[in-house]
N, C-alpha and C positions, 0 to 999 in steps of 0.2 A: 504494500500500500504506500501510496506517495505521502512521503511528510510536508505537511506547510509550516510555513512560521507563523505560530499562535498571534502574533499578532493581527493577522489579515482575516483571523475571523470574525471578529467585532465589522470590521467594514462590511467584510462579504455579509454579512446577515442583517445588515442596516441597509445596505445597496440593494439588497435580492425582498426588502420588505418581510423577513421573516418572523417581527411581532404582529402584523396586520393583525391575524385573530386575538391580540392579547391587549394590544394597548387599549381598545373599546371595545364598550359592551357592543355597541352594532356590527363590530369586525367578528365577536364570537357567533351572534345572531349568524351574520351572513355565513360564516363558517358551517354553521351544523344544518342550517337550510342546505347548505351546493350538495353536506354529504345525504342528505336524507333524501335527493334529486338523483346523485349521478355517486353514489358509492366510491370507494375507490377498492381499485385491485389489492388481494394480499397473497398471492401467489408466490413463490419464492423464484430468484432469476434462473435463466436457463444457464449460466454459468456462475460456481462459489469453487470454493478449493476441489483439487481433485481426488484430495483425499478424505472427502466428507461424502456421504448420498443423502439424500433426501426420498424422505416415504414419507405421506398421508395416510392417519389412521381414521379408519370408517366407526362408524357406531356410539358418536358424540354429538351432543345435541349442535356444537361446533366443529369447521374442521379442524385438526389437531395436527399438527406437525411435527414429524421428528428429522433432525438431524445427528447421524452415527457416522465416527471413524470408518472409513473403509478396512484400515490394516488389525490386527488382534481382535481381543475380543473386550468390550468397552467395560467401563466400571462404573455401575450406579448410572442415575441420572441428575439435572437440573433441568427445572421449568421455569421457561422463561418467559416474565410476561413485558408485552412491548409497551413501549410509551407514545404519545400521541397526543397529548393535552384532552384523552380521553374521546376525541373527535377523529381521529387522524389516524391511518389504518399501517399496519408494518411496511417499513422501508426497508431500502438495499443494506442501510448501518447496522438494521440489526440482526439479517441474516448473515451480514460477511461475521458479527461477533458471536452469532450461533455456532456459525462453522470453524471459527476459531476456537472455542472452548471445545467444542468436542473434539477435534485435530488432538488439539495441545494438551488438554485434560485426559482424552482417551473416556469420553463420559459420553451418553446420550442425551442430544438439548431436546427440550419438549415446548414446541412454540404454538400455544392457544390462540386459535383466531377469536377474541369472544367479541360481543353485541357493542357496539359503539355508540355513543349519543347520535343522534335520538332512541337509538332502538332499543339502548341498553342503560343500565344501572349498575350503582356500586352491591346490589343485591345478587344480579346476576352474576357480578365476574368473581364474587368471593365465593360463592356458590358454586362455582363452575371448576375454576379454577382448583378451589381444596380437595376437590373430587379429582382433579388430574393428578395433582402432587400424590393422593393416596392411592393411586392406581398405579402409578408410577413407580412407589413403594413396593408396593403388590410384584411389579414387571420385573424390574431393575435391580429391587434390595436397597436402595436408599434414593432420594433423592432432595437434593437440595431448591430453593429459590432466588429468583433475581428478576431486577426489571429497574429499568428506569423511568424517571418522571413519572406519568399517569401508573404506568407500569409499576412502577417502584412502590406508589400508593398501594397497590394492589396485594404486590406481592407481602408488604409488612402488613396488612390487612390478613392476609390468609393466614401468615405465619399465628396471629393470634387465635385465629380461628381453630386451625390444625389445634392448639396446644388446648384449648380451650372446650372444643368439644369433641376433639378425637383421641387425644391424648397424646397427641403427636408432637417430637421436639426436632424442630430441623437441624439437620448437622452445620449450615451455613444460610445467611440470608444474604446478598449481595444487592444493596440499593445502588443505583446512579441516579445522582440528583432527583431523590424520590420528591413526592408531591405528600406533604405529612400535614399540613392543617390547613382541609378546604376552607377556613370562615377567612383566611392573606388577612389575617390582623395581627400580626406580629409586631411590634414597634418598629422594629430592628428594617423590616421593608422599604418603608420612603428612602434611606438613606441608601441601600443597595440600586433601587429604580432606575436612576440614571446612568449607572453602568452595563444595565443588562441591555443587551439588543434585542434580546430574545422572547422573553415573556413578560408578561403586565399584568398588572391586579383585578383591569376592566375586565378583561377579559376573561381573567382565571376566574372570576366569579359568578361570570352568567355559565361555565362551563360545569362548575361545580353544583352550582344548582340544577341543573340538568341531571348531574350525577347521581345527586345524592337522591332522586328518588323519593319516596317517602318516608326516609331518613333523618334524622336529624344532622345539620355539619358535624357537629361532634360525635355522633357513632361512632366508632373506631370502625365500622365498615368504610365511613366516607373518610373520614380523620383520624389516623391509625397513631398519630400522638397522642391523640385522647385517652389511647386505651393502655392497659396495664402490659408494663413491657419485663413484669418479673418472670423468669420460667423460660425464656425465648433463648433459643441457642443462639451461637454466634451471630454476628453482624459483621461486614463489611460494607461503609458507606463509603461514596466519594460525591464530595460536593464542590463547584468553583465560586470562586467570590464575586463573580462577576453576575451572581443567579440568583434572584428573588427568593430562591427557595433554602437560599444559605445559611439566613440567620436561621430556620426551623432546622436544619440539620445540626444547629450548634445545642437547640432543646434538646435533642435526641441523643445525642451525643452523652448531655447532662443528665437526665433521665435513666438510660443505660445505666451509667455509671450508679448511682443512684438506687436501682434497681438490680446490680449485682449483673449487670449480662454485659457478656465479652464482648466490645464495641472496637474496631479497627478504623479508625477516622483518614482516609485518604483524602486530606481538602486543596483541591485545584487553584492554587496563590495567583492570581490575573485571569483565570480560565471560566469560560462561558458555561452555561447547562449542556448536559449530557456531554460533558468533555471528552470519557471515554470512548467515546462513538466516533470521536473525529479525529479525522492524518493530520494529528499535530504530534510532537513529540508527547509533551505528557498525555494525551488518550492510548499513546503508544503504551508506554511505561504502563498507564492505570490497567491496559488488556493486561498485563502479564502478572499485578497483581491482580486481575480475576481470574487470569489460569491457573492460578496457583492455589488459590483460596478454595475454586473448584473442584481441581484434582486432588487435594488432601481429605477435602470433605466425602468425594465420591470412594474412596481407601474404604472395603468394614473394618471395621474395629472388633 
C-alpha cells in the first residue's frame, strides 16, 4: 500500500468535502434520504491479497462475510464490524484491513453486512451481531471483536452484551476511533471541532437519533460509555486528536482503568478519524499493532 504524508490528509478531506454529512443537520438529512433511494454496494473487490479468499455465508438474516488465509490452517476468528457514521455501507479500507488481519494473524475475519439507517437500528446490529461472534465461537473456538467508528460503537456495545447475557468474555476488543457517547456533549468537543475535517456534531446527531431507535442515547446499546465496563476482557483503542470522538476515548480510557479492565491506548498525536485505515505511516504502524493484538488473542489458551 502506498504511504502518504499525514499531513495531506487534513486537505484531501477538506478539498474532497468529506464532512458534508457531519457539519449539518440537513447534510445528514440529505445523507440517509440518497441511501434509502439508491443503497450503496457492499460487495467485496474483485481483487485483495492473494493470499486471502473470500466466501459468503448463507443462512443469516444478513449477508455475512468471511475472509481466511489461503496457506495453513487459521486460528480462531475476529468479527469485524465496519464503520460508516452508521449510514454508509463497507468500503475498499476495510476489506484491504480484513485481508490483512487474516494474512498476518493466520485468523478468520467475519465481516457482517447489517441494516443501515434508515432501515436499521442500534437494536438490530447488537442483536445480530452477538449472535455472529457466538457462532463464531461455536465454528472457530474463539473469537475476538473490532470495528471502527459507527463500527467500533457497535462492536463495544456487543462486547457488553456477550458478557452480560451470555456469559461471554472476549479474548480482545479492538476499537478504531469508536463512536462511544451518541448525546456529542462532551465539553472537551468545541475545542477539538476545528481541527477535525472529518466529522461534526450537526451531523452526528441527527445520525444518532436515527440510531438509537427507540432507545434511549444512553443505552449502552446506542452509548456503550454508558454502560458498565467491569468484566470486559481486553481492549485495544486507537484514537487521533485530530477527531471529535477523542476526548470520549480519553473517558474510556479513564473508566477502564477505573473498572479494572486491560485498556491499550494507541492515540494518533496530529492524526485524523479512522487513522488506521489510511497509507499514512502511523495507520501503517497502528495495522500491525492490530495484527498483533489479533493473532495473540486468536492462540487457545
Amino acid at each position: 500500500m502506498l504511504t502518504l504524508p499525514r499531513g495531506l490528509v487534513p486537505i484531501f478531506l477538506r478539498v474532497a468535502g468529506a464532512n458534508r454529512t457531519f457539519v449539518s443537520a440537513a447534510g445528514a438529512h440529505r445523507k440517509v434520504r440518497e441511501r434509502e433511494l439508491r443503497p450503496s454496494t457492499y460487495g467485496p473487490p474483485s481483487r485483495l491479497r492473494p493470499d486471502v479468499r473470500v466466501d459468503v455465508v448463507l443462512g443469516h438474516d444478513w449477508p455475512v462475510y468471511t475472509v481466511s488465509p489461503r496457506r495453513g490452517t487459521p486460528t480462531g476468528s475476529v468479527v469485524y464490524v465496519h464503520g460508516g457514521g452508521w449510514v454508509n455501507q463497507i468500503v475498499l479500507q476495510h476489506w484491504q484491513l480484513a485481508a490483512q488481519i487474516a494474512a498476518e494473524s493466520n485468523t478468520t475475519v467475519i465481516l457482517p453486512i447489517y441494516p443501515l439507517v434508515p432501515f436499521g437500528t442500534a437494536t438490530d446490529a447488537a442483536a445480530g451481531v452477538s449472535t455472529i461472534v457466538r457462532e463464531s465461537i461455536e465454528r472457530y473456538g474463539s473469537a475476538s471483536i473490532a470495528g471502527d467508528s459507527a463500527g467500533g460503537q457497535i462492536a463495544l456495545s456487543v462486547a457488553q452484551v456477550l458478557r452480560d447475557e451470555h456469559g461471554v468474555v472476549l479474548p480482545r476488543t479492538v476499537l478504531i476511533s469508536p463512536a462511544l457517547d451518541l448525546t456529542w456533549s462532551n465539553p472537551r468537543i468545541p475545542a477539538v471541532q476545528p481541527t477535525d475535517p472529518w466529522l461534526g456534531v450537526p451531523g452526528g446527531r441527527v445520525l444518532a437519533e436515527k440510531w438509537r431507535g427507540d432507545l434511549d442515547l444512553l443505552d449502552p446499546l446506542v452509548s456503550p460509555l454508558a454502560g458498565d465496563l467491569a468484566g470486559l476482557g481486553p481492549i485495544t483503542l486507537f484514537s487521533g486528536t485530530r477527531d471529535v470522538l477523542n476526548p470520549d476515548a480519553h473517558l474510556l480510557v479513564e473508566r477502564a482503568r477505573v473498572a479494572g479492565v486491560e485498556l491499550d491506548f494507541q492515540e494518533g498525536v496530529g492524526d485524523v478519524h479512522v487513522y488506521p485505515l489510511l497509507p499514512i505511516r502511523s495507520g501503517r504502524d497502528a495495522r500491525a499493532v492490530i495484527v498483533a493484538a489479533l493473532g495473540r488473542a486468536a492462540v487457545p489458551r
